[in-house]
LUMMI-228739 format. One record per residue: residue in one letter; y, x, z of N, C-alpha, C in turn. Coordinates in steps of 0.02 Angstrom, whole numbers. Example, Ala and Ser with C-alpha at 12.3 -4.5 7.8 and 13.67 -1.06 7.14 Angstrom:
BEGIN
 residu   n_c2   n_c1   n_c3  ca_c2  ca_c1  ca_c3   c_c2   c_c1   c_c3
      A   -284    660    390   -225    615    390   -165    660    390
      S   -112    642    354    -53    684    357      2    645    394
END
This chain:
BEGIN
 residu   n_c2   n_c1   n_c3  ca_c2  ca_c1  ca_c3   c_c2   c_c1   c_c3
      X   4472   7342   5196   4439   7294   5239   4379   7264   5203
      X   4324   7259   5243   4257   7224   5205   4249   7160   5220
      X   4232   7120   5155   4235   7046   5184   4157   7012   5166
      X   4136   6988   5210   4057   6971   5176   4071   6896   5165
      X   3996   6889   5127   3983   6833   5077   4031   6754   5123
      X   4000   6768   5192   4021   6719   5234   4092   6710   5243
      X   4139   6751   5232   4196   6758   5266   4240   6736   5200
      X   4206   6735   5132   4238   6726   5076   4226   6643   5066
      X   4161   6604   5070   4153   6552   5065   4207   6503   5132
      X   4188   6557   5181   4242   6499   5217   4314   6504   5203
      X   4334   6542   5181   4425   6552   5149   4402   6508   5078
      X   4355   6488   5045   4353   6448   4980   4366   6377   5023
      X   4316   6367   5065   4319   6311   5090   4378   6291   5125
      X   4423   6321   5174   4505   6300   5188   4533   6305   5117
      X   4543   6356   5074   4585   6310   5011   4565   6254   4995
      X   4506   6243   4980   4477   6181   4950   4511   6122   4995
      X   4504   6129   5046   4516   6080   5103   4606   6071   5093
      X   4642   6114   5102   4727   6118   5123   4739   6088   5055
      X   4690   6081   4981   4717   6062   4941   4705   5993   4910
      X   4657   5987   4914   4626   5912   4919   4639   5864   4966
      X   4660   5873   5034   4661   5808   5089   4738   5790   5072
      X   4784   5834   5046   4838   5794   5047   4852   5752   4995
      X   4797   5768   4943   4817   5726   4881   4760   5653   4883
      X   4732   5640   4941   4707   5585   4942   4633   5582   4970
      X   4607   5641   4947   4542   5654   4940   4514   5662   5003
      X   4450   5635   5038   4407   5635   5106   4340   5682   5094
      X   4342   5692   5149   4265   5753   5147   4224   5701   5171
      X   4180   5719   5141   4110   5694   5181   4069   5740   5212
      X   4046   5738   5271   3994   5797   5304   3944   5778   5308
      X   3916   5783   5364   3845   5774   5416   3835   5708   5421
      X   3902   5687   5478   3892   5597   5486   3907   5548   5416
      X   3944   5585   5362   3945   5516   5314   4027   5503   5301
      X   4058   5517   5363   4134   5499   5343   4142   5440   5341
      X   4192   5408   5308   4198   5364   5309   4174   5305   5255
      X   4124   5337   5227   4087   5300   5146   4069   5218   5187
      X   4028   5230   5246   4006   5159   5264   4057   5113   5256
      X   4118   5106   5250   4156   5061   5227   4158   5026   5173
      X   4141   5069   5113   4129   5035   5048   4052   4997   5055
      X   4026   5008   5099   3974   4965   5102   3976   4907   5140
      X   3989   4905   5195   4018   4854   5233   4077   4806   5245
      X   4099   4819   5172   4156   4781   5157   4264   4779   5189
      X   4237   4851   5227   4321   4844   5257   4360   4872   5182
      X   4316   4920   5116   4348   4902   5056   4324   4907   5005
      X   4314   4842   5022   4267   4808   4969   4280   4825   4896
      X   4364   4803   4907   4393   4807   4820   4408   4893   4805
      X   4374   4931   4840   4376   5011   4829   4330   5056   4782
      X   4326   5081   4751   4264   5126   4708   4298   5184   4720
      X   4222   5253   4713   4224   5309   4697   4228   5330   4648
      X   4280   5387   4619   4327   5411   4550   4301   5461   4528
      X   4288   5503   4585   4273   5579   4586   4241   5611   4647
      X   4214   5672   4616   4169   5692   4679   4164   5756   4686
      X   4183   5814   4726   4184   5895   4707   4134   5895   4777
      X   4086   5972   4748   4060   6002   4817   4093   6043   4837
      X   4072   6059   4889   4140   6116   4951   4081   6164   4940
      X   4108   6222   4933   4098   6280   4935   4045   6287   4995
      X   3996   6318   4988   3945   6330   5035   3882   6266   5014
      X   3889   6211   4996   3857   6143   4978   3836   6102   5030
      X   3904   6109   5095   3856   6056   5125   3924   6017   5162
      X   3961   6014   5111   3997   5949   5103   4025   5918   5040
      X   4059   5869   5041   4075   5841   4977   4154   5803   5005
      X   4181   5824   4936   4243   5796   4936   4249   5737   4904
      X   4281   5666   4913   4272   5617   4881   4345   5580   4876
      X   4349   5546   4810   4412   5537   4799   4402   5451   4774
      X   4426   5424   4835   4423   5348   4821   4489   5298   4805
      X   4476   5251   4764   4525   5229   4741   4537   5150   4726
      X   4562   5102   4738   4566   5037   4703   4547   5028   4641
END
């Protein structure tokens, strides 16, 4: 079976995904996600820990924490 460039980045990108959201971690896309929060105070007492790109580069995984 032949698999092109595209068909491999998006099977990177569901592992990446099935393995990261359960351990805490939020994507960020297009709209932003949910970052405007740390700005607008719903958490305030929150900072960013860590930060991975998703496969392809046009999202980001973000791992926020108290």
């Amino acid at each position: 079976m032949r698999v092109t460039e595209l068909t491999k980045r998006r099977l990177a990108y569901v592992r990446m995904y099935h393995d990261l959201i359960p351990k805490g971690w939020e994507e960020i896309g297009e709209r932003g996600g949910r970052l405007w929060e740390l700005y607008r105070g719903a958490r305030y007492d929150h900072k960013i820990v860590d930060v991975k790109i998703a496969p392809g580069g046009k999202s980001l995984f973000v791992k926020i924490e108290k």
